[in-house]
N, C-alpha and C positions, 0 to 999 in steps of 0.2 A: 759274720754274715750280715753286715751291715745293720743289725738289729739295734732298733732305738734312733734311728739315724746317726748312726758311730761311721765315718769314713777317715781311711790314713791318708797322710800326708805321702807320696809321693817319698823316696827318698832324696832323689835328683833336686827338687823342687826344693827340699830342706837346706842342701848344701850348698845351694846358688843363693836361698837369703842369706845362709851364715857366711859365706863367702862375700857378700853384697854389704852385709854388717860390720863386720868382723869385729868379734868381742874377743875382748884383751883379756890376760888374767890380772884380776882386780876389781871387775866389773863386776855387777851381780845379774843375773840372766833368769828374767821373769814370764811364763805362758800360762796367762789366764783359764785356757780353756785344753791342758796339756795332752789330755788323751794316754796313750802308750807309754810317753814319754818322750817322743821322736829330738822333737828339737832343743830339748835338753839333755839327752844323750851325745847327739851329733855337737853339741856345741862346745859339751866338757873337753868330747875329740879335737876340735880344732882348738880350742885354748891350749889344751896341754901341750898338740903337737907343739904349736907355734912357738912356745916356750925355748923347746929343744934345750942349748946348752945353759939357760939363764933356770933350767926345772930345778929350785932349790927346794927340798923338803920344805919349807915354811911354805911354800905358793902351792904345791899340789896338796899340802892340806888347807888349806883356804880353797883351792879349787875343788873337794870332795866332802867339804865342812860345811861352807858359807858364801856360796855361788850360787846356787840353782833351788830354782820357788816355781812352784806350778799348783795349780789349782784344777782339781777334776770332780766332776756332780755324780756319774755313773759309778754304781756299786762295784757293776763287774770290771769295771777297767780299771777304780784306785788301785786293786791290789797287782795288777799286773803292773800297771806304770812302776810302783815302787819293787817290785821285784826287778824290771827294766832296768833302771836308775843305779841299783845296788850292783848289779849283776856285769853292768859296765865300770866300777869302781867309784860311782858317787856315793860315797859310803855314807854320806848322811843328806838323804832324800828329803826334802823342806815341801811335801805334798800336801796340802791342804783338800779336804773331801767336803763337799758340799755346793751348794748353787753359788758362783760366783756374784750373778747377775742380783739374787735379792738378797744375798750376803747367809741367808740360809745355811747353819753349818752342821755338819754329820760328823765328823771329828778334824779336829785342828792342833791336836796334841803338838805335830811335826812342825806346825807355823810361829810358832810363840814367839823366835825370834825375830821374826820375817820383817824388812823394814818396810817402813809405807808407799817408796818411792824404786823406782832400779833404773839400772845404768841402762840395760837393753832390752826391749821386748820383741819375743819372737814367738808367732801363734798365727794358729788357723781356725778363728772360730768358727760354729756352726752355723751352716746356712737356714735360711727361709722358715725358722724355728718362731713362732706366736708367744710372744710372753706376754702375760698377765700385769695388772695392777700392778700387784706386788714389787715385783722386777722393776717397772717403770717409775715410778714413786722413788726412786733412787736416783734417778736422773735427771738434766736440765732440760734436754729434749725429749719427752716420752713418745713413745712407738712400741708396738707391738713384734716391731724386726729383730731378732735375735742379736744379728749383724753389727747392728749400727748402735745398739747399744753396749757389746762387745769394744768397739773400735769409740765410742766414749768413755769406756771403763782405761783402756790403752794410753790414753791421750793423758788420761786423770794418774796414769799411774808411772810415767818418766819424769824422772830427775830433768832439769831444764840441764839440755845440753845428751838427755840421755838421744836413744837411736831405738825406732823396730823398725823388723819386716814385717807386712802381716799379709794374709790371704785374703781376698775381698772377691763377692760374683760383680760381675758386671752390672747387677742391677742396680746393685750402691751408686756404682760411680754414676751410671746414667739418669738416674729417676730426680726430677726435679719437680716434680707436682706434690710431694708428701713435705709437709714444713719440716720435720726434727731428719730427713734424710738431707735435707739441704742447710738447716740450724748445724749440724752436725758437721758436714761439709766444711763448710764455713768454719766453723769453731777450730776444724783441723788446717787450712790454711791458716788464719789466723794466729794459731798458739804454736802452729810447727811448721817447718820447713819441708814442704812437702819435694822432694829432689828429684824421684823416679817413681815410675809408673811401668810397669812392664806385664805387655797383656799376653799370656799365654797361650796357648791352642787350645780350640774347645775340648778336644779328647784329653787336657793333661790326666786327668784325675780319673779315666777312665777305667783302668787299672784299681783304682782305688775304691769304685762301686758308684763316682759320681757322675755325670755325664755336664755338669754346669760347666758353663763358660765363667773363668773365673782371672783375676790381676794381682799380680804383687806390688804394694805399696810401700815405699821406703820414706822415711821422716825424720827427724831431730826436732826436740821438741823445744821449744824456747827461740824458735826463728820465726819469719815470715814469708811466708812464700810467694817470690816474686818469678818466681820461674818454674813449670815443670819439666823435666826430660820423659821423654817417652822412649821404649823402647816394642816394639809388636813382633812379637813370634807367632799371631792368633792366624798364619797361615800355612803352618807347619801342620802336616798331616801326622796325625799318633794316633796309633790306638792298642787293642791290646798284644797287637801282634808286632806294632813298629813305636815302642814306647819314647817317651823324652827323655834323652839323655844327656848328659851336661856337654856334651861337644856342640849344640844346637846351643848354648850359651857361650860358643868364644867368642864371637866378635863383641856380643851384649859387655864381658870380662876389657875388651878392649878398647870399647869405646865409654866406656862408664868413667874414668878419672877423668876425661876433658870435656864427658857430656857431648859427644863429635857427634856431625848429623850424619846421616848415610839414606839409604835405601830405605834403613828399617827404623829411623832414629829420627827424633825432631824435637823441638821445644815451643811450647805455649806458656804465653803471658796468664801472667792474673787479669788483667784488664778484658782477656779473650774468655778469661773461664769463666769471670762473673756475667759478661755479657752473655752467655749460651745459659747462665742461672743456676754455676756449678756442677754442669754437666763436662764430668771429668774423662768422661769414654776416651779411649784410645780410637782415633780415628786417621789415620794414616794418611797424610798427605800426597807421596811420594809414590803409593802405590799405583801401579796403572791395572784400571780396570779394562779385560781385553773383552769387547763385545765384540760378538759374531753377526759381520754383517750380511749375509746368506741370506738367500729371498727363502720361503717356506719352498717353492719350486726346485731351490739347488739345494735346498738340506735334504729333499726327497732324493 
């Protein structure tokens, strides 16, 4: 009941990052803030499948052994995640219980071997959450935003070369009057290759208890980003009655390997994004806005 501010992810929304990602088996597959489990269950699924006829028992015990690390702060959801985790066949669940953000640990028996670095990160962390001292004191830009020091823990935590999705509100990408939301910015073009930006409908997460306008962000870390793609669905009408479903993602599927412009697609420069002061918003070019020219007389 969305108690503590807990909201799921969407499961459509999960399968369009893992599909968006695509982690291989071999990689290891990291969610700071993992919740339920979601995007570490769906993940194990698509490694495995993709496997098909190369599944030699040496890889799907590396994939149920020494793939999947997730970190979760709430009491009541460690032990569901790791019943989640088990229950789909990762039989050795790598869940770490305590604060990510000021490293505050409630038990970490599961992490011991957990490396410092991973191939993939995949997570939606918490929105509009007030942290403390504490938490900030750990970072190069401090803020009080849950968010944006989540998505500097992310950056600090890929292999150069590694890949996430992650879940962001809009107000990240927009807000350029707070220094460590724009230090941050920045820090993330700079250190990664920032490739896609895809803004969702404001109802996606409706279903899920939240009503924010939120974006998926896609990176590799150890690039520079000299280009973003954009992709906008934030005109797609969802809600709980006409949910998001991943058919509302084909064309997004087919125009993402050559980055193609269309209707809904376009790209911006670095040189356009420092000039707006790292205001990243999806702002649609191509769309036509239809104004009603009707005198007040003929709308009567």
């Amino acid at each position: 009941g969305n108690d503590g501010g807990q909201f799921f992810t969407p499961r459509e929304v999960i399968r369009v990052m893992i599909k968006t990602i695509d982690p291989k088996a071999g990689e290891t597959v990291y969610d700071p803030g993992c919740g339920t489990g979601g995007f570490l269950v769906q993940s194990f699924q698509h490694m495995r499948d993709n496997l098909g006829e190369r599944a030699t028992a040496n890889k799907i015990e590396v994939l149920k052994h020494r793939t999947f690390y997730g970190r979760e702060k709430e009491n009541l959801i460690y032990p569901i995640a790791l019943a989640n985790l088990i229950l789909h066949g990762i039989d050795e669940p790598h869940l770490w219980h305590g604060n990510t953000l000021t490293g505050n640990e409630i038990y970490g028996g599961l992490f011991q071997d957990a490396p410092s670095l991973y191939d993939v990160v995949l997570t939606n962390p918490p929105f509009g959450g007030k942290e403390g001292k504490e938490a900030q004191t750990r970072f190069a830009y401090k803020t009080g935003a849950t968010q944006v020091l989540f998505l500097q823990h992310v950056i600090d935590s890929l292999k150069k070369g590694g890949r996430c999705g992650i879940v962001l509100d809009e107000g990240v990408l927009f807000r350029a009057n707070e220094t460590a939301f724009v230090q941050t910015k920045r820090k993330l073009l700079d250190d990664c290759d920032l490739w896609c930006i895809l803004s969702l409908p404001a109802g996606a997460f409706v279903n899920a208890g939240a009503g924010v306008k939120t974006n998926l962000l896609f990176f590799t870390r150890g690039g520079y980003t000299e280009k973003i793609w954009y992709y906008d669905l934030s005109d797609v009408k969802v809600g709980k009655k006409s949910p998001l479903t991943l058919s509302h993602f084909d064309e997004f599927f087919r125009l993402l390997p050559d980055r193609s412009e269309s209707e809904r697609s376009w790209s911006v420069t670095r040189s356009e994004i420092e000039s707006k002061g790292f205001d990243l918003k999806a702002v649609n070019p191509n769309r036509k806005i239809e104004i009603d020219e009707r005198t007040p007389e003929e709308l009567l």
